[in-house]
N, C-alpha and C positions, 0 to 999 in steps of 0.2 A: 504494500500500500504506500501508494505517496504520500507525505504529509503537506498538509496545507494549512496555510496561517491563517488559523482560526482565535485565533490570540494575538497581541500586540506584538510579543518578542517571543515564542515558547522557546524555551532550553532544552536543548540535547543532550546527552550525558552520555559515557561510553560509545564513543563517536570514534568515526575516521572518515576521512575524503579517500574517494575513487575517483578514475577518470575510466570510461568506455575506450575500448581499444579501437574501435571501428569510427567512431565519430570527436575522441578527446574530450566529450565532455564529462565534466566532474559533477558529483554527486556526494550526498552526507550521507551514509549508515549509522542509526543511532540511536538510544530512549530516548523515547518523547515523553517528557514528563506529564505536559500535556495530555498527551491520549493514550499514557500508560502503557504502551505497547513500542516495538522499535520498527522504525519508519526510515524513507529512502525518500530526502529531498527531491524537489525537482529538479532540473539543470542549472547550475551555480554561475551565477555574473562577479560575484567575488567572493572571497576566503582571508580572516585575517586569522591569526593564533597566536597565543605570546606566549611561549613555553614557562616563561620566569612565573608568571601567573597561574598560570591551565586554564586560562579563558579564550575564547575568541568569538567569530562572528561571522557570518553567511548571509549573502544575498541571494536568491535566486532570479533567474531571470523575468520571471514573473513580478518580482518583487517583493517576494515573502522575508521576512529576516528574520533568524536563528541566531541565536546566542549557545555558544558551545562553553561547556564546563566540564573542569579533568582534561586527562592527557588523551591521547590519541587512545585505542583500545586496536587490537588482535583482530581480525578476523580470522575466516578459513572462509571464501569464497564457495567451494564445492559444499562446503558443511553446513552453510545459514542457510535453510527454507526461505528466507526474502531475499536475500542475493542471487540464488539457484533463479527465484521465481522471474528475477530481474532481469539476470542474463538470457533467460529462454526465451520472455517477453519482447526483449531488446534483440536476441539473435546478436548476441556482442560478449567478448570476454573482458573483463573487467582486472585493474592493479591500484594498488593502495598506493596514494599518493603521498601521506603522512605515516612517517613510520614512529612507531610507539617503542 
């Protein structure tokens, strides 16, 4: 499921940026405090992260903004049922763009 800003700023927590191998675009995997559950941004117009901190920040090109908290996190790409569903969906293989 994508998320969508249905809130002002929602936060994402145990997060990473991807980028689509087929088209470059980036994307957030991540909790949505929000909607309780972990959600896959839409396609990213900017990305900031201050490591000193563990905060940063997401636009998407829609225009949704995300506030990211904590450090990057792990995936396994083959192993997360919403990455799997994304890549199938997409017809694209996906790599982590921030490494944890």
């Amino acid at each position: 499921m994508e998320a969508q800003d249905l809130s002002h700023h929602p936060t994402i927590a145990s997060w990473n940026v991807f980028e689509t191998h087929n088209t470059q675009a980036r994307h957030i995997i991540g909790y949505s405090s929000h909607h309780k559950f972990d959600v896959i941004t839409q396609e990213l117009a900017f990305f900031e992260y201050n490591p000193k901190t563990k905060i940063g920040r997401a636009v998407t090109k829609t225009g949704s903004v995300y506030m990211l908290d904590g450090k990057p996190m792990r995936f396994n790409a083959k192993g997360n049922v919403l990455l799997s569903e994304f890549m199938a969906q997409n017809d694209c293989l996906i790599s982590f763009v921030s490494k944890s």
